[in-house]
One Martini backbone bead per residue (centre of mass of N, CA, C, O) as a GRO file, in nm:
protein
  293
    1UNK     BB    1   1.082  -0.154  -1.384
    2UNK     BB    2   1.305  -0.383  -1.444
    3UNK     BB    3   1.397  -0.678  -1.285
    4UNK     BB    4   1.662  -0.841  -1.195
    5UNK     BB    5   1.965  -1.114  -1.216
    6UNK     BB    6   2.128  -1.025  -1.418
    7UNK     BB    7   2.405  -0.922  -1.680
    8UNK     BB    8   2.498  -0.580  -1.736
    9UNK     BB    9   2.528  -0.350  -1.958
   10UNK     BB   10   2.648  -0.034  -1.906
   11UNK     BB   11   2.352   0.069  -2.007
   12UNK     BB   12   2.176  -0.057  -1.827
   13UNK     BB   13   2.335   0.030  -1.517
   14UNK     BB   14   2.228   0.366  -1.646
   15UNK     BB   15   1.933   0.304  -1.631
   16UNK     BB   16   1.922   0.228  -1.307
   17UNK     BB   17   2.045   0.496  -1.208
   18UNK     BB   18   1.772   0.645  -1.288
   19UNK     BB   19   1.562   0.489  -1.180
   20UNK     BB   20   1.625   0.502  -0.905
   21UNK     BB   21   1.574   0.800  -0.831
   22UNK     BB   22   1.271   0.790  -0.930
   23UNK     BB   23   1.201   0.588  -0.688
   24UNK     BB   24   1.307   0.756  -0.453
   25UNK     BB   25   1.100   0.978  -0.502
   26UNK     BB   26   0.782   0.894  -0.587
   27UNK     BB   27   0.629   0.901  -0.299
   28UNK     BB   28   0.609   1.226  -0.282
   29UNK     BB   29   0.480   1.268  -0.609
   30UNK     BB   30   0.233   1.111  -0.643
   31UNK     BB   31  -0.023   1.257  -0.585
   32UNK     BB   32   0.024   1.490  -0.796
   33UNK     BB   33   0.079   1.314  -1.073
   34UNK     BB   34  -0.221   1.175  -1.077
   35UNK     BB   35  -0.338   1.437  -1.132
   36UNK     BB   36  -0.150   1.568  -1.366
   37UNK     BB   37  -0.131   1.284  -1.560
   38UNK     BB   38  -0.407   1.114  -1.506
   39UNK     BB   39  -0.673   1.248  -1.419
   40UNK     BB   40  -0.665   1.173  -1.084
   41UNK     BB   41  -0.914   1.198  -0.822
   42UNK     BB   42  -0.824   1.120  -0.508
   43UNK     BB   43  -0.989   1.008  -0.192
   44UNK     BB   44  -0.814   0.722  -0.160
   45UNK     BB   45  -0.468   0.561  -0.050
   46UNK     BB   46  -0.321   0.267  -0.092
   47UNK     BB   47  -0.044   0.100  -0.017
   48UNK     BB   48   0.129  -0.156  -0.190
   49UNK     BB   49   0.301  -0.490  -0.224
   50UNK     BB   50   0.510  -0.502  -0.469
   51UNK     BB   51   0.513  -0.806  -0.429
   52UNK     BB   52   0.494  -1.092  -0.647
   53UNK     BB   53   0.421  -1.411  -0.549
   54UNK     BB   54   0.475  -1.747  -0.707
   55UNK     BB   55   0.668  -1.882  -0.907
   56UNK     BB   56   0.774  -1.574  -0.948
   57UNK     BB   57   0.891  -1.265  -0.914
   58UNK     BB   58   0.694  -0.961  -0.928
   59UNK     BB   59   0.806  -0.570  -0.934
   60UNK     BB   60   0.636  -0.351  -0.906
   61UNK     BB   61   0.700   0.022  -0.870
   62UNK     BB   62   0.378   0.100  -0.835
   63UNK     BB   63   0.106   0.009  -0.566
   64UNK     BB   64  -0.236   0.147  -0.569
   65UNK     BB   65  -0.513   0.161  -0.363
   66UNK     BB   66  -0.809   0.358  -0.548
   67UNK     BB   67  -1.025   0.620  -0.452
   68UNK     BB   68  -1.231   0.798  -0.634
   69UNK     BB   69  -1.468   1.072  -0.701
   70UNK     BB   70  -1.652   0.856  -0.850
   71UNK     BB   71  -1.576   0.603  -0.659
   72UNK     BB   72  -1.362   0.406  -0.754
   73UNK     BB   73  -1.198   0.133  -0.776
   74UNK     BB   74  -0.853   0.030  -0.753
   75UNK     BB   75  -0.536  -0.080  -0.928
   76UNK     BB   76  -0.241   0.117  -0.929
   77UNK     BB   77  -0.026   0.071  -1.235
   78UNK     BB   78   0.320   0.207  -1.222
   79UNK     BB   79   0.592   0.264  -1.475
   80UNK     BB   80   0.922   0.320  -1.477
   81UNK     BB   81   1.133   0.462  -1.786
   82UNK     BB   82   1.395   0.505  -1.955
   83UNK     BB   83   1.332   0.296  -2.187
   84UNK     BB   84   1.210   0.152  -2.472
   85UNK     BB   85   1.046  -0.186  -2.448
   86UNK     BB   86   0.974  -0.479  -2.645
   87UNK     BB   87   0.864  -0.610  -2.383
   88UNK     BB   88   0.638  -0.468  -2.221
   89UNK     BB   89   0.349  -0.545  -2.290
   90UNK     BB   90   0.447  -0.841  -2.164
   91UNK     BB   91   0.494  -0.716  -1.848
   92UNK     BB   92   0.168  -0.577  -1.870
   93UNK     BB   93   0.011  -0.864  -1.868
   94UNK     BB   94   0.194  -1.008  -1.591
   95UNK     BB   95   0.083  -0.818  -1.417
   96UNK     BB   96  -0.220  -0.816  -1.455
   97UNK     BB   97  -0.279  -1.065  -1.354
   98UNK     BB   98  -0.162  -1.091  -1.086
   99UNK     BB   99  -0.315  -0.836  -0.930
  100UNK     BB  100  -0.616  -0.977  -1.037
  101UNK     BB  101  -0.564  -1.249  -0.881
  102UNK     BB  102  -0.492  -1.113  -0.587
  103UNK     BB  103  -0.720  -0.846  -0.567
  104UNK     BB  104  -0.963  -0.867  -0.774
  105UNK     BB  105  -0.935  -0.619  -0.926
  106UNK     BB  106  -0.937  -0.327  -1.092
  107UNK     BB  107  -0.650  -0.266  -1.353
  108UNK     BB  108  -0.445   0.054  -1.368
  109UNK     BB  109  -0.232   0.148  -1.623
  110UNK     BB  110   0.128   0.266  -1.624
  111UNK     BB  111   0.367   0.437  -1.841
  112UNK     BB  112   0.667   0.662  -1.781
  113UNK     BB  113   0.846   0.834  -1.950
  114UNK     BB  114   1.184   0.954  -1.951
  115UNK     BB  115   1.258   0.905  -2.265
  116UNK     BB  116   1.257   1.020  -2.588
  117UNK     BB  117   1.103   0.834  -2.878
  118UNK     BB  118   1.066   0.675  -3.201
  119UNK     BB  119   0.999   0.459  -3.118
  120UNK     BB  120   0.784   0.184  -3.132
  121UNK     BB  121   0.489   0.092  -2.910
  122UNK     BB  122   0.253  -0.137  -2.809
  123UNK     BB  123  -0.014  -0.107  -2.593
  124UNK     BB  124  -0.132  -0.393  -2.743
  125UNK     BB  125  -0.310  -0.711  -2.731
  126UNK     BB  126  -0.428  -0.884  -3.009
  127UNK     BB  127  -0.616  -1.186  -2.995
  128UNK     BB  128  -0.729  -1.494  -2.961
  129UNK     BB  129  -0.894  -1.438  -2.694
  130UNK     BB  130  -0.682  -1.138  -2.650
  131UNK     BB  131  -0.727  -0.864  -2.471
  132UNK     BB  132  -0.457  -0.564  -2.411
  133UNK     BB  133  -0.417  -0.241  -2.247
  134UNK     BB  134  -0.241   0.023  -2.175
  135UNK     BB  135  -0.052   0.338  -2.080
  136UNK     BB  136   0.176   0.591  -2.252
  137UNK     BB  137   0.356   0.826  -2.103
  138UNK     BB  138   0.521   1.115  -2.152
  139UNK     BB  139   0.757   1.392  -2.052
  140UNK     BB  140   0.732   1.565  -2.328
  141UNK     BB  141   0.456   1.650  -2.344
  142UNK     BB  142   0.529   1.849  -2.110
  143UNK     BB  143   0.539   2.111  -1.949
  144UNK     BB  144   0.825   2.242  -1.784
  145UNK     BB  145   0.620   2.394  -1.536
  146UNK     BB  146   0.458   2.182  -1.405
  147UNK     BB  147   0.742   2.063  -1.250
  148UNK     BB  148   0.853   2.348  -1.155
  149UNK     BB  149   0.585   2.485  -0.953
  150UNK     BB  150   0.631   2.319  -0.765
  151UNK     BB  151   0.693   2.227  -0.383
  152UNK     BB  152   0.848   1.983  -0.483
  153UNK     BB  153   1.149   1.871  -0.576
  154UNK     BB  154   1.135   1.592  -0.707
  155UNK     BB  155   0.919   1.741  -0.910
  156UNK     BB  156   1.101   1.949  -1.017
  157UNK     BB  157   1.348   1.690  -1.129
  158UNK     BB  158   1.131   1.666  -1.391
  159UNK     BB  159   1.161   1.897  -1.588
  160UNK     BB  160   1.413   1.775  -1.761
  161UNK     BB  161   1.151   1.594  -1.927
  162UNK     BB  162   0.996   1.783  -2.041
  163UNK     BB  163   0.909   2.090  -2.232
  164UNK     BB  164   1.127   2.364  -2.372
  165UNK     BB  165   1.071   2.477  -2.614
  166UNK     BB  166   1.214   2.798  -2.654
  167UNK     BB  167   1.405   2.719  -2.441
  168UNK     BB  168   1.707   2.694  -2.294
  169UNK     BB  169   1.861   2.428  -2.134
  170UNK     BB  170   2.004   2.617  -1.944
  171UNK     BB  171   1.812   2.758  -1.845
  172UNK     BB  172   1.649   2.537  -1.752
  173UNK     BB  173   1.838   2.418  -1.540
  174UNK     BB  174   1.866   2.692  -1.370
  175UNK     BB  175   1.587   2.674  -1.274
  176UNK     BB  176   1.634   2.391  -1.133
  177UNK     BB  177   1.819   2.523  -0.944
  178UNK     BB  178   1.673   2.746  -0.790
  179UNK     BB  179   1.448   2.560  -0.682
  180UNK     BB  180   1.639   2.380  -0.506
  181UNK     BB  181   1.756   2.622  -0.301
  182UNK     BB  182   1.441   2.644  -0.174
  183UNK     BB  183   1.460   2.420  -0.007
  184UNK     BB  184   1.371   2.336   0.370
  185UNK     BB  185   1.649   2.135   0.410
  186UNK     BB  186   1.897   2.217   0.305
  187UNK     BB  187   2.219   2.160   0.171
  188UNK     BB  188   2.221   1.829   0.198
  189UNK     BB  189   1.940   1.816  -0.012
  190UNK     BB  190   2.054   1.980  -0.237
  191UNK     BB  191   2.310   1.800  -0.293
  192UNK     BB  192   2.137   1.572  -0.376
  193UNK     BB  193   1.956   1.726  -0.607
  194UNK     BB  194   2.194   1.807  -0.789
  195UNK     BB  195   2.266   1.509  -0.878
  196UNK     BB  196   2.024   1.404  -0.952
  197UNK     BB  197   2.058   1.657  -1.155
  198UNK     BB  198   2.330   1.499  -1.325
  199UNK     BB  199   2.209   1.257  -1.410
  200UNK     BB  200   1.961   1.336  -1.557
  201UNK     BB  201   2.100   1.487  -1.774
  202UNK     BB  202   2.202   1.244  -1.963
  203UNK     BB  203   2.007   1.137  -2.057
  204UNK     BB  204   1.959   1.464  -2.266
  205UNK     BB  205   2.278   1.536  -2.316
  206UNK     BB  206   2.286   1.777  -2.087
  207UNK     BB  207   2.597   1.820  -1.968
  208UNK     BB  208   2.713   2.111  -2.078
  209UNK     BB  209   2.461   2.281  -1.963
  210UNK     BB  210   2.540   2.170  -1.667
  211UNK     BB  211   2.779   2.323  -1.637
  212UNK     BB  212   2.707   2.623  -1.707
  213UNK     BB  213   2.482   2.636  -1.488
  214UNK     BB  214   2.641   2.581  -1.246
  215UNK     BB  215   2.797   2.892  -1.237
  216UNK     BB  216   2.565   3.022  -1.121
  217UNK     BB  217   2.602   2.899  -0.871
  218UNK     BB  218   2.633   3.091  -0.550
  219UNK     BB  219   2.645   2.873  -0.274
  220UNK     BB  220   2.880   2.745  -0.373
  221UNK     BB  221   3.231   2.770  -0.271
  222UNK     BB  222   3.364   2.605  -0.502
  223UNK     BB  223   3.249   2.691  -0.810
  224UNK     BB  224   3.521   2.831  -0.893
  225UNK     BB  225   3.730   2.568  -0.864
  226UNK     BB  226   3.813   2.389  -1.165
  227UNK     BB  227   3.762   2.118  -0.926
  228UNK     BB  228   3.495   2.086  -0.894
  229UNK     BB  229   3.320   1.908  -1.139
  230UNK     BB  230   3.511   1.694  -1.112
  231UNK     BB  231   3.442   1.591  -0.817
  232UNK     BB  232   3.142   1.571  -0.859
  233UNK     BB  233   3.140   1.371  -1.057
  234UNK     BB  234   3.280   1.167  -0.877
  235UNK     BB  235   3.052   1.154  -0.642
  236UNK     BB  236   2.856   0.988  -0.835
  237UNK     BB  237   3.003   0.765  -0.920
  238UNK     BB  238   3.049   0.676  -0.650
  239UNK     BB  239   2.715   0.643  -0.571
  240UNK     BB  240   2.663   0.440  -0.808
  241UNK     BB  241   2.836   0.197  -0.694
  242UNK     BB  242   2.716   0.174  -0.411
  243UNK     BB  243   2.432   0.106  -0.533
  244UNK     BB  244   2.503  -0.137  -0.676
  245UNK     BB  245   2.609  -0.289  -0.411
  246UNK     BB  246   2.312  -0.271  -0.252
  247UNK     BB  247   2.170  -0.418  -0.465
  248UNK     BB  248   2.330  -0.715  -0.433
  249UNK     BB  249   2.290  -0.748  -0.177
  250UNK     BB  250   2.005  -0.772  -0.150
  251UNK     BB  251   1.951  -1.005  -0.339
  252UNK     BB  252   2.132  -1.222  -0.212
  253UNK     BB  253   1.963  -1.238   0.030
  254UNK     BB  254   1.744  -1.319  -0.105
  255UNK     BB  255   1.833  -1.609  -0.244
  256UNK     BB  256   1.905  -1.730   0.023
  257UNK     BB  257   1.607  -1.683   0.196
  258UNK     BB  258   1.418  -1.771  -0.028
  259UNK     BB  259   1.557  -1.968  -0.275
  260UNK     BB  260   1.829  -2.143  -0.164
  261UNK     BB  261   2.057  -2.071  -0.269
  262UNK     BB  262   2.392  -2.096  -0.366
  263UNK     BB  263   2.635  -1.984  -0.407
  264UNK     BB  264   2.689  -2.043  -0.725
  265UNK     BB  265   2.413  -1.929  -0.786
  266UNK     BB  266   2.422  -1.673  -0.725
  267UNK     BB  267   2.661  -1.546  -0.839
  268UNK     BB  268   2.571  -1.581  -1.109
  269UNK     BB  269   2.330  -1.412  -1.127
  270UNK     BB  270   2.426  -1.139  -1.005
  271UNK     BB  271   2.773  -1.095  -1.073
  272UNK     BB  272   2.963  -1.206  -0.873
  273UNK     BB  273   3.124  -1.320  -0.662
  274UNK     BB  274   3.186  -1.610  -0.438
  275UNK     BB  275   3.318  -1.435  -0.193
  276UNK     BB  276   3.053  -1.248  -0.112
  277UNK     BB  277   2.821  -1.496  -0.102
  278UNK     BB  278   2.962  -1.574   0.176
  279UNK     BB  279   2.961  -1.351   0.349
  280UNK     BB  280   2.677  -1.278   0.314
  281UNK     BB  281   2.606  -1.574   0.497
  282UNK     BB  282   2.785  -1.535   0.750
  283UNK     BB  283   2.637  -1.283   0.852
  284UNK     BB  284   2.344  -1.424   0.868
  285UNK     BB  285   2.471  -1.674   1.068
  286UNK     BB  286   2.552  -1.463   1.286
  287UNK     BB  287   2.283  -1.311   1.331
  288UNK     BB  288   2.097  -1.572   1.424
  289UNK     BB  289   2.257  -1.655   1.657
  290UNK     BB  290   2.253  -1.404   1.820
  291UNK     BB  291   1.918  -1.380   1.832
  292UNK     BB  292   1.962  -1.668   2.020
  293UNK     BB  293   2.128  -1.545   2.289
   0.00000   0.00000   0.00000
């Protein structure tokens, strides 16, 4: 997935907030999906930092240096995307010198879409003294019980981006409903995860699938109320916008801290007022203070 610090338009951050959900979760099910989706089988792995900075900072969205059954050793690099991007191959052949250059070992990349499309995309770069090509995984090319089937809930919202047969797509909603009810982490892990496969059901365009399923849902004393669903999509929105809110915050905190930027130029940068980029200056100088007395 790419970050970037530019204004972007309400479809990029509907993108963006595929994106994180798929990025909070994927720690968990990292290494079933390496051995079920790459078929790699590991012996050892160790999580490596994601910022790789030179002249510009550029942030892979997951990088494990991995030892696999075979002896091989190398760089594993993983990116997620909710839409195919015109851009990709040359974003991923800047990930691969940079990684290349960083740890010196062999990196094997994937790209893993979780939107099907029939955009074409060449995963591969040919020319005059330069060859590269890279991996590019659909999740509709699995059948969704291989990701319903998991003892991870992480791993179950994405049967979501699955091949559903013949099955319909309610049907499936609802077997996600099922297994999402049996996580042993109680009802607030579990209302977490029917949000996110809320947000989640609107890639495939499957919203009114997802009111459908969820009445079938009987755990949850409000199921029947006419105003519950309309509360429930509100409480997404606004899950949203604080995501929204505290990556600007973040974000900002890096110009000021690591860029030098000034208030101007970073309210630029991030789209932001200038009243704000100003405020979390002085909450970070009111914090160096504090931890200097």
């Amino acid at each position: 997935m790419q970050r970037d610090t530019t204004i972007k338009s309400p479809i990029s951050k509907q993108s963006k907030t595929y994106d994180k959900i798929v990025r909070e979760n994927m720690q968990k099910v990292l290494p079933a999906l390496i051995n079920d989706l790459l078929g790699i089988k590991i012996i050892d792995r160790e999580d490596l930092p994601e910022s790789i900075q030179y002249t510009n900072e550029v942030i892979p969205d997951q990088l494990s240096k991995i030892t696999d059954s075979q002896g091989g050793t190398y760089i594993l690099h993983i990116e997620w995307q909710s839409r195919k991007d015109v851009c990709m191959t040359n974003r991923m052949l800047t990930y691969r010198a940079m990684l290349r250059r960083k740890y010196n070992l062999l990196v094997k990349q994937y790209v893993i879409f979780l939107e099907h499309s029939n955009q074409k995309i060449s995963p591969e770069i040919e020319e005059e003294q330069l060859k590269f090509s890279y991996h590019m995984i659909e999740l509709r090319q699995y059948d969704y019980q291989l990701f319903l089937k998991s003892e991870i809930p992480e791993q179950q919202l994405l049967a979501i981006f699955g091949d559903f047969g013949a099955v319909p797509p309610t049907e499936v909603i609802s077997q996600i409903m099922q297994r999402l009810k049996k996580n042993p982490d109680g009802d607030l892990t579990t209302n977490k995860l029917l949000k996110q496969l809320r947000v989640l059901t609107q890639l495939r365009k499957l919203q009114s699938e997802f009111k459908t399923a969820m009445g079938t849902i009987t755990k949850f004393k409000a199921e029947k109320d006419p105003y519950y669903i309309e509360g429930f999509e509100k409480g997404i929105q606004q899950g949203v916008q604080q995501g929204v809110q505290r990556r600007n915050h973040a974000i900002v905190i890096n110009l000021i801290q690591q860029c030098r930027f000034s208030d101007e130029q970073a309210a630029k940068a991030v789209g932001v007022p200038i009243e704000l980029v100003q405020q979390i200056r002085k909450e970070l100088e009111d914090k160096d203070r504090d931890s200097l007395s």
